[in-house]
C-alpha positions as a Markdown table, in Angstrom:
| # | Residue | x | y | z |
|---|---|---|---|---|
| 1 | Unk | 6.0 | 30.4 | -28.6 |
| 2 | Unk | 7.0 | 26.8 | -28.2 |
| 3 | Unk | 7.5 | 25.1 | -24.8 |
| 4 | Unk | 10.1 | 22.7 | -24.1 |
| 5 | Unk | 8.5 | 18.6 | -24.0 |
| 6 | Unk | 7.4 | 18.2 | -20.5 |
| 7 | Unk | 9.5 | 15.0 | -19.2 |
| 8 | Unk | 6.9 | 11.7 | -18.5 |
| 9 | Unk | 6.9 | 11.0 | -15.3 |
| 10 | Unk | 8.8 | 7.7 | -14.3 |
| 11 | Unk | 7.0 | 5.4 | -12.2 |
| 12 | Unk | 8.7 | 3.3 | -9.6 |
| 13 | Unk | 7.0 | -0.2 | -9.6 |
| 14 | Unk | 5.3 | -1.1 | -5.8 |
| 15 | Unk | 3.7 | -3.8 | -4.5 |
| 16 | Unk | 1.0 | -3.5 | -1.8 |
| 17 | Unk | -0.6 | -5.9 | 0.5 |
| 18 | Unk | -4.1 | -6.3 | 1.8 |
| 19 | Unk | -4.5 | -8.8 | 4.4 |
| 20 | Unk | -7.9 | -10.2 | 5.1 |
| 21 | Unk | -8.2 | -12.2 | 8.3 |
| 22 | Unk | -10.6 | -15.1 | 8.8 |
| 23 | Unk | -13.5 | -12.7 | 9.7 |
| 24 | Unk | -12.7 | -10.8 | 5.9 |
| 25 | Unk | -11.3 | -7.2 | 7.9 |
| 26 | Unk | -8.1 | -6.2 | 6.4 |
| 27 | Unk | -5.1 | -5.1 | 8.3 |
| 28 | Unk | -4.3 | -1.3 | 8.0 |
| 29 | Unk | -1.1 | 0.5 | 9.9 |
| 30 | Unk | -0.6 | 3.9 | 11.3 |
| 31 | Unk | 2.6 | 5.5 | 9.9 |
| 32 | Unk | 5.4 | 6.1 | 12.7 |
| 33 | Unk | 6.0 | 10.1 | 11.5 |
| 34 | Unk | 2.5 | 10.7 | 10.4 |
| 35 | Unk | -0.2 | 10.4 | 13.6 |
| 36 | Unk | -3.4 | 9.6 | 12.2 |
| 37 | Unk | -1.8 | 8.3 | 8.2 |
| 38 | Unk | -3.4 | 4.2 | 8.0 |
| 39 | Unk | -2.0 | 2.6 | 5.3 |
| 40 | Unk | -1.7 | -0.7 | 3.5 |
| 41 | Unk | 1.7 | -2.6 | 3.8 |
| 42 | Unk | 3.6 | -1.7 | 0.9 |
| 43 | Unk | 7.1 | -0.8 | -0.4 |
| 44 | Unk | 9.2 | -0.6 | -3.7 |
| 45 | Unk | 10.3 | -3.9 | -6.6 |
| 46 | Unk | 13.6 | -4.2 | -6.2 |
| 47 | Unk | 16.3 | -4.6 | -9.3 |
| 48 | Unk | 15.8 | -8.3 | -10.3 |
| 49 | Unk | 12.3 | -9.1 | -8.0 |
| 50 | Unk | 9.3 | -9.7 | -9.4 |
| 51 | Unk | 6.3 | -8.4 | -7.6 |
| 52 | Unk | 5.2 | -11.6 | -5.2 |
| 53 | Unk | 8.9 | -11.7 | -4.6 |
| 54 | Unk | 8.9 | -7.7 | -3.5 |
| 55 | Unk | 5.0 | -8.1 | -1.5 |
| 56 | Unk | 6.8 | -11.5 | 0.4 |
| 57 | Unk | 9.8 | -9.3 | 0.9 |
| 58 | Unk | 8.1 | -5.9 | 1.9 |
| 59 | Unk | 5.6 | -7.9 | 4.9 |
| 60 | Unk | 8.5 | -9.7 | 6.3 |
| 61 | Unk | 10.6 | -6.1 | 6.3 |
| 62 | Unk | 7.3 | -4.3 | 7.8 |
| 63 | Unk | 5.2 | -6.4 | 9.8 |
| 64 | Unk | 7.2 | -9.4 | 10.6 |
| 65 | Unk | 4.6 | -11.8 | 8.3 |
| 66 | Unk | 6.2 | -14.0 | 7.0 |
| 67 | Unk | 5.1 | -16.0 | 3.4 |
| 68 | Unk | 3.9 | -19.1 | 5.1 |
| 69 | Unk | 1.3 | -16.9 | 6.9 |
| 70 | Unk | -0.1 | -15.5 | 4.2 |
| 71 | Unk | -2.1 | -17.0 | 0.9 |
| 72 | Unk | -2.4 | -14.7 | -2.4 |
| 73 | Unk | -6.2 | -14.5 | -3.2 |
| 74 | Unk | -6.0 | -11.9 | -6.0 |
| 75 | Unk | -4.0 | -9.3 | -7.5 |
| 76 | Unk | -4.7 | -5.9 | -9.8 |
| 77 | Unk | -2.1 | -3.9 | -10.9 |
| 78 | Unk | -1.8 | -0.6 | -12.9 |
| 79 | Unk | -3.1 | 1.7 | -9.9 |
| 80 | Unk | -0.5 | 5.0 | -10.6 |
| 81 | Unk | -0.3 | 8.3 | -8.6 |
| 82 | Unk | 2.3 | 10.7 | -9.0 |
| 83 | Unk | 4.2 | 12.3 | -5.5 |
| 84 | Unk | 3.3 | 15.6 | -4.3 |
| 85 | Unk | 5.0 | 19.5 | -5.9 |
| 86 | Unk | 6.9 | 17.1 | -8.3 |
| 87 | Unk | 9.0 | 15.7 | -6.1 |
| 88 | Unk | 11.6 | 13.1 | -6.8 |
| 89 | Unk | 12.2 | 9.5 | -5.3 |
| 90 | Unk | 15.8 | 8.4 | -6.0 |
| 91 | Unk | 16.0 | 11.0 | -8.0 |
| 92 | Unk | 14.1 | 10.1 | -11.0 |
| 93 | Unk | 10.9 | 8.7 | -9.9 |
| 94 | Unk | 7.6 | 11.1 | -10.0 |
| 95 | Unk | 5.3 | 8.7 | -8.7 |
| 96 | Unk | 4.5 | 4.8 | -8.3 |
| 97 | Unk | 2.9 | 2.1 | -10.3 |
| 98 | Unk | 1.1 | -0.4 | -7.5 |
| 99 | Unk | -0.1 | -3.9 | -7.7 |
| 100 | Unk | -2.0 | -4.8 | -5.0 |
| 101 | Unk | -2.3 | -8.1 | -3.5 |
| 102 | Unk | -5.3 | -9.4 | -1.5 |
| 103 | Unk | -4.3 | -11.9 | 1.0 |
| 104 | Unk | -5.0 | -14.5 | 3.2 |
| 105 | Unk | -3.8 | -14.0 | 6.5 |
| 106 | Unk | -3.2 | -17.9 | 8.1 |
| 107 | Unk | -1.7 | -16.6 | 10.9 |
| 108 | Unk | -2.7 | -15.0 | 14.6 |
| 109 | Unk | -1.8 | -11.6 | 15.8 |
| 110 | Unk | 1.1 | -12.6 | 17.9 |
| 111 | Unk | 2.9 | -12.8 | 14.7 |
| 112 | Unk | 2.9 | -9.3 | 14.1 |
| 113 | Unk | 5.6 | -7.6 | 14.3 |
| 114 | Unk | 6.5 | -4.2 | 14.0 |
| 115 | Unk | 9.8 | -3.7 | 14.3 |
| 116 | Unk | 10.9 | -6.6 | 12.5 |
| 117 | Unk | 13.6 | -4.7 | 10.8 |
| 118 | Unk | 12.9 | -1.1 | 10.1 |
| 119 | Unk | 10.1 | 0.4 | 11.7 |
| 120 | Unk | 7.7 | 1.9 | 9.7 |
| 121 | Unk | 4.1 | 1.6 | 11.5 |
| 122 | Unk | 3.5 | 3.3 | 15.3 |
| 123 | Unk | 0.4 | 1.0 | 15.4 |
| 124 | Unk | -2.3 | -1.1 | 13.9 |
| 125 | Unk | -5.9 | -2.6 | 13.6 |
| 126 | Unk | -8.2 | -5.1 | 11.8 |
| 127 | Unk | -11.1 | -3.0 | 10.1 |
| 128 | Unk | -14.1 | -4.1 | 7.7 |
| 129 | Unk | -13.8 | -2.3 | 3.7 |
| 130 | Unk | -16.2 | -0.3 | 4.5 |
| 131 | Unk | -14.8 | 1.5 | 7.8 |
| 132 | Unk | -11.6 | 2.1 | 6.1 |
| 133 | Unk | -11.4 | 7.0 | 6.0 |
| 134 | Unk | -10.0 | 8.2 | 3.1 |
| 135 | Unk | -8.5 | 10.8 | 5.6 |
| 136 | Unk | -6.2 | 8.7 | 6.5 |
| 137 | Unk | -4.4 | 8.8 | 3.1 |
| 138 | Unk | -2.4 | 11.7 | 1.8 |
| 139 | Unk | -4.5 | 13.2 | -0.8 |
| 140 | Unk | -2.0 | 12.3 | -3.8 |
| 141 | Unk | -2.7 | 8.6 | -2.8 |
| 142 | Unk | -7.0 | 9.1 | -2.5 |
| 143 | Unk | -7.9 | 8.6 | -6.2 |
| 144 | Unk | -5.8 | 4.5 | -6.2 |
| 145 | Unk | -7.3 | 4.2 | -2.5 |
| 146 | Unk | -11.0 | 4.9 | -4.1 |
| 147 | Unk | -10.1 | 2.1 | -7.1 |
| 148 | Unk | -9.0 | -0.4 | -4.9 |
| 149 | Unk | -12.0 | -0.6 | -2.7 |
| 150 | Unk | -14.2 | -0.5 | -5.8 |
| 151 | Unk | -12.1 | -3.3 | -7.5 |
| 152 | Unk | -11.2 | -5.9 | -4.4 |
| 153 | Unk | -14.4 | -5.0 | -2.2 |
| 154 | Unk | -16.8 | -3.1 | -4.5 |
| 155 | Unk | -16.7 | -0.6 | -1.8 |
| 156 | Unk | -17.0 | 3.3 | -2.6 |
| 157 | Unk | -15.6 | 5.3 | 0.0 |
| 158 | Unk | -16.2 | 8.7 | 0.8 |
| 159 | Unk | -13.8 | 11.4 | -0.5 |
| 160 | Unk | -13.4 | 13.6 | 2.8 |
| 161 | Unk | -14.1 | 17.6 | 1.2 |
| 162 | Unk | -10.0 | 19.0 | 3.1 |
């Protein structure tokens, strides 16, 4: 019996940010409608952006940074994960393809911000690599966490056992 072709999944591209402060501890947020989900700043590419152009964008929209405060150290992209029970963004999108940014943050606290425009984050910190949980991230998002902490801080963190 043949199957049908199973459909590739379309990834959306997204940019994330990692901003390292002057004492190298990256800034992480707590999702507004998930207590306890600590995240990297991040959000889709627009039609027409390219991705400096989206991460600018997306910390302005999220945490009020805006691109003077911030330097671009690095950047890796290619990191995919597909969304949960083959759920749909916009209606054709099955996951995301990330680059991630690591950044400089040139700026001081006060100029944080997070209700800038929509508010997406309850809270947030300054943490070294290595104290970042993996369960803080959904488990569809775990395997591109584990990458980027290899890749930007040769970190391996711990998969919790959930």
């Amino acid at each position: 019996m043949d199957l049908p072709p199973v459909a590739p999944i379309l990834y959306r591209p997204n940019v994330a940010a990692i901003l390292m402060d002057a004492e190298d501890r990256l800034f992480v947020a707590e999702r507004i409608n998930i207590k306890g989900a600590w995240q990297f700043p991040q959000g889709g590419i627009d039609e027409g952006e390219d991705a400096e152009t989206a991460l600018f964008r997306e910390l302005a929209e999220e945490i009020g940074v805006t691109r003077e405060k911030v330097e671009i150290m690095s950047q890796r992209g290619g990191y995919q994960y597909a969304f949960p029970k083959h759920r749909l963004k916009y209606g054709i999108y099955g996951g995301q393809e990330q680059t991630y940014f690591l950044c400089r943050f040139l700026g001081t606290d006060s100029d944080i911000n997070l209700a800038a425009t929509h508010q997406e984050f309850a809270s947030w910190s300054w943490i070294k690599p290595a104290d970042f949980k993996m369960s803080w991230v959904p488990r569809f998002k775990r395997a591109v966490y584990r990458q980027v902490f290899l890749d930007f801080f040769q970190t391996e963190l711990e998969m919790p056992r959930d």
